[in-house]
C-alpha positions in Angstrom: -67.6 80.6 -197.1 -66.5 77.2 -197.5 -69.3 76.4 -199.0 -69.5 78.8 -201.5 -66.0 78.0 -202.3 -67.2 74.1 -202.6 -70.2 75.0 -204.5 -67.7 77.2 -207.5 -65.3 73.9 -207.2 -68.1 71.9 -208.3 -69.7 73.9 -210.9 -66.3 75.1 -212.3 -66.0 72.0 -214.5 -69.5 72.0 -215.8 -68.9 76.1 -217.0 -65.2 74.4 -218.3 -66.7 71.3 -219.8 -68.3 73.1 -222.9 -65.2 75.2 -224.2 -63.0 72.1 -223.7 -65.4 69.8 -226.1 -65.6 72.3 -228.7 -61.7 72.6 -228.6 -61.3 68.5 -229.0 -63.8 68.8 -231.8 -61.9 71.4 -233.6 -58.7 68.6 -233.1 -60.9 66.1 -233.9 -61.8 66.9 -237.3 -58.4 68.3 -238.5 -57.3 64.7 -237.7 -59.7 63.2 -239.2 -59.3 65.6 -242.6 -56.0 64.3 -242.2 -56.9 60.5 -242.2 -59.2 61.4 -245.1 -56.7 62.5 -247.4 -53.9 60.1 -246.8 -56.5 57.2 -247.4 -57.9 58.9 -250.6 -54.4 59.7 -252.0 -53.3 56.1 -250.8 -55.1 54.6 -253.6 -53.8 56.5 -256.6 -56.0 54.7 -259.5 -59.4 55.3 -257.6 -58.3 58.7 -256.1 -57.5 62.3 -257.2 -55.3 62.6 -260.2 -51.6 63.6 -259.0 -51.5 65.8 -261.8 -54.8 67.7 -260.5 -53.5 68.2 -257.1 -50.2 69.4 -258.2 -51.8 71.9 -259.7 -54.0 72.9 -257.2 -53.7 76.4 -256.0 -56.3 75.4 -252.7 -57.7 72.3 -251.3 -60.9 72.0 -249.3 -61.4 68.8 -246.8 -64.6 68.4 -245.1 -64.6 64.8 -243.0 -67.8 62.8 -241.5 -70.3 65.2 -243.5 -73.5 63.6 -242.6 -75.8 63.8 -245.8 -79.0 63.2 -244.1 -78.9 67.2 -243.8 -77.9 68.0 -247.6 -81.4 69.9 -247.7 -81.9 73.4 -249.0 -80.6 76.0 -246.4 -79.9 73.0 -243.9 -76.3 73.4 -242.3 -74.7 69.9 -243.2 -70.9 69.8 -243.0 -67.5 71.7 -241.4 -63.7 70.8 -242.7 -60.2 73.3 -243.4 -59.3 74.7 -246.7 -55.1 74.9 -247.1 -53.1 77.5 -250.0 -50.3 76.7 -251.2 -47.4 79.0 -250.4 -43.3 79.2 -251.7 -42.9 76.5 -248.9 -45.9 74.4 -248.7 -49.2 74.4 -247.6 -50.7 77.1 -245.4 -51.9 76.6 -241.9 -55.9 75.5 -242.5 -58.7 78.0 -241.8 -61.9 76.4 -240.7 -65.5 76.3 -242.8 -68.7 75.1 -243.2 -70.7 73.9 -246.1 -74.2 74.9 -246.0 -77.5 74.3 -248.9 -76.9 72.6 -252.0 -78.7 70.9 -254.1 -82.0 68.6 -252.9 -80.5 65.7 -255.9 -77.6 65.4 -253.8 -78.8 63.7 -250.7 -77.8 60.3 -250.5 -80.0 58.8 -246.9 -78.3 58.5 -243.8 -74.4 57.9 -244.4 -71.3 59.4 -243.6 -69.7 61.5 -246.3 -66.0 62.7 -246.7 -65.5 65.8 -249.2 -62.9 67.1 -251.0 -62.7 70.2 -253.4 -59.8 71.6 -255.6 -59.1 75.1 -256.2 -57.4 75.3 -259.5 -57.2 78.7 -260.5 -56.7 82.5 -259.1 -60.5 83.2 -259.5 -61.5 80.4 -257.5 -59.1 80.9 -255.2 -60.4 84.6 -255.1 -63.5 83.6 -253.9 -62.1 81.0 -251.7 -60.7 84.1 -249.7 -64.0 85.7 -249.2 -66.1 86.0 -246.5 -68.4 83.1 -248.5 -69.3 82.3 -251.8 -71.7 79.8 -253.5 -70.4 77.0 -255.6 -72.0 76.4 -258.9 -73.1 80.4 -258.8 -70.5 83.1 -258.0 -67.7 80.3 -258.8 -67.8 77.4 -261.5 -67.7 74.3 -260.0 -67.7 70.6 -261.5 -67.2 66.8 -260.5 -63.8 65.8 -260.3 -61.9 63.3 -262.6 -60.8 60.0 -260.9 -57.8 58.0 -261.4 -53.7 58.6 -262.2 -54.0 61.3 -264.7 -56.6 63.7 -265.6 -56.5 62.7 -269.1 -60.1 62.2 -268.9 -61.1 65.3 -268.2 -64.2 66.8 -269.6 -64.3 70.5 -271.6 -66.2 71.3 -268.3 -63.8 69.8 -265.5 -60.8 71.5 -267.5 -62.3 75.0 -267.0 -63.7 75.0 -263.7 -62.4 76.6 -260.7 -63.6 74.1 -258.5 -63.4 70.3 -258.8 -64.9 68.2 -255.9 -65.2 64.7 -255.0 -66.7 62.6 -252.3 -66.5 59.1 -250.8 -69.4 57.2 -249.0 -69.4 53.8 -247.8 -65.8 53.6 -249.5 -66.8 54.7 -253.0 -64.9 57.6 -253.9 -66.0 59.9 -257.0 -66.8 63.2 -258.3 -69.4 64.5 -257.0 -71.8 68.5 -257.9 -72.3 70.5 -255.1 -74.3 72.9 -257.3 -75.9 75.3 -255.0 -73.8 74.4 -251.5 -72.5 77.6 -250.0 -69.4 78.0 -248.8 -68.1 80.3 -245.9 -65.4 81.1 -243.6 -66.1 79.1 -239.7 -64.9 81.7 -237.5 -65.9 80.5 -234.3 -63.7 77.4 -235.6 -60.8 79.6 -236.0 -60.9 81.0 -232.8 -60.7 77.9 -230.8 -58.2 76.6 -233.3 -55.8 79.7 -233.0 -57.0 81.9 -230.1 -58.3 84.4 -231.6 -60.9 85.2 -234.8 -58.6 85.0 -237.4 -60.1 85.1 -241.0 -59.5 82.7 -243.5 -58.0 85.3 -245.5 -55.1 86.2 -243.1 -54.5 82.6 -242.1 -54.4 81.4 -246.4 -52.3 84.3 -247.1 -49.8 85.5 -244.8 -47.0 83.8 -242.4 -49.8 82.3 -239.7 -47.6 79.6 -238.1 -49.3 75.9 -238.5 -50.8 75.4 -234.8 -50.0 72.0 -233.4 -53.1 70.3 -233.7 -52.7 70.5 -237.6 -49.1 69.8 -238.2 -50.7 66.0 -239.2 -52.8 67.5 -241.8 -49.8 70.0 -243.2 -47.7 67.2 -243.3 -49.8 65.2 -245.8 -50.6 67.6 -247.6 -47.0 68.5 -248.3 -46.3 64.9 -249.1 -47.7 66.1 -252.1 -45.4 69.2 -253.9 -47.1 71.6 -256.4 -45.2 71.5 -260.0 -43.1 73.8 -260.7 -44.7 76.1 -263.1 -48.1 76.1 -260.6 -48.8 78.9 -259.3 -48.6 79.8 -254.9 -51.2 81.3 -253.2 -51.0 84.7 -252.6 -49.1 86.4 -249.7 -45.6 84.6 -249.7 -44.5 81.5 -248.0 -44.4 80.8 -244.4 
């Protein structure tokens, strides 16, 4: 008996050890998108136009994407995409970039993504299960700087705008062809239970611990007063 009970002792921590490192990598990264978008928005005239953000209905961070995978159908990236309600930002429901073009692959570095969701129809599709940028929603290369004065005819309509920063050079980037979907799996060990995106974005989903960091820069930044909230009320 005793050694049966010695035997579970000792393999207890091995069965544990699994669950417990996908929970710190789940922490991990909302730091980390965290750190990525007080650093980007920390350098207003080579960052994401003010104007842009307060504007944005959704924002999408993906941290540490490694670009040697941005191959066709190769899983390459996770990250948190936040709505803005009456009262802020919502608590972040986890997802994963996946695809995309072959021209975007850059060799071997570490990339940081972010994506704007300007408008209700993006943000529609932002709520589904998944959705391919560049195909069921318009997407296009963010503006960099202050103001987006120097938006394109292009950026201006697009429901999407996204940017990325490798090696510390930050600009917009075209994820034509990257797919976008709902993690899950993520949301489970974030909240304790699988959760869609669509009732964490739009209903009263308290902000778990682990991503009151990421809330709280985020909401360094208010929406203007004529933007529109995300749908489902405040929280």
């Amino acid at each position: 008996m005793r050694m049966i009970l010695a035997a579970t002792l000792a393999i207890a921590p091995l069965a544990i050890a699994p669950l417990l490192a996908k929970d710190n990598d789940s922490v991990r990264r909302l730091n980390e998108a965290a750190v990525v978008f007080s650093e980007v928005m920390a350098t207003p005239d080579k960052g994401i136009p003010e104007d842009l953000l307060a504007n944005a209905r959704c924002i999408v961070i993906v941290p540490s994407l490694k670009t040697a995978a941005f191959v066709v159908g190769g899983k390459y990236g996770k990250g948190f995409v936040s709505c803005r309600h009456d009262g802020g930002w919502s608590a972040p429901g986890a997802v994963r970039i996946e695809g995309g073009s072959v021209g975007f692959q850059i060799g071997g570095s570490m990339t940081d993504v972010i994506m704007l969701v300007m408008n209700e129809g993006g943000e529609n599709k932002l709520l589904s299960d998944k959705f391919t940028l560049g195909g069921e929603a318009s997407a296009a290369a963010g503006p960099v700087g202050r103001t987006a004065t120097a938006q394109t005819d292009l950026q201006m309509h697009a429901e999407i705008l996204s940017w990325s920063r490798s090696q510390g050079l930050f600009a917009g980037v075209a994820l034509e062809g990257a797919t976008l979907r709902q993690d899950l799996d993520d949301n489970a060990e974030i909240y304790g239970s699988k959760l869609s995106n669509r009732e964490i974005l739009t209903t009263a989903v308290a902000t778990p611990r682990s991503a009151a960091r990421l809330i709280a820069e985020l909401n360094e930044h208010p929406a203007r007063a004529h933007a529109s909230p995300a749908t489902g009320g405040s929280q």
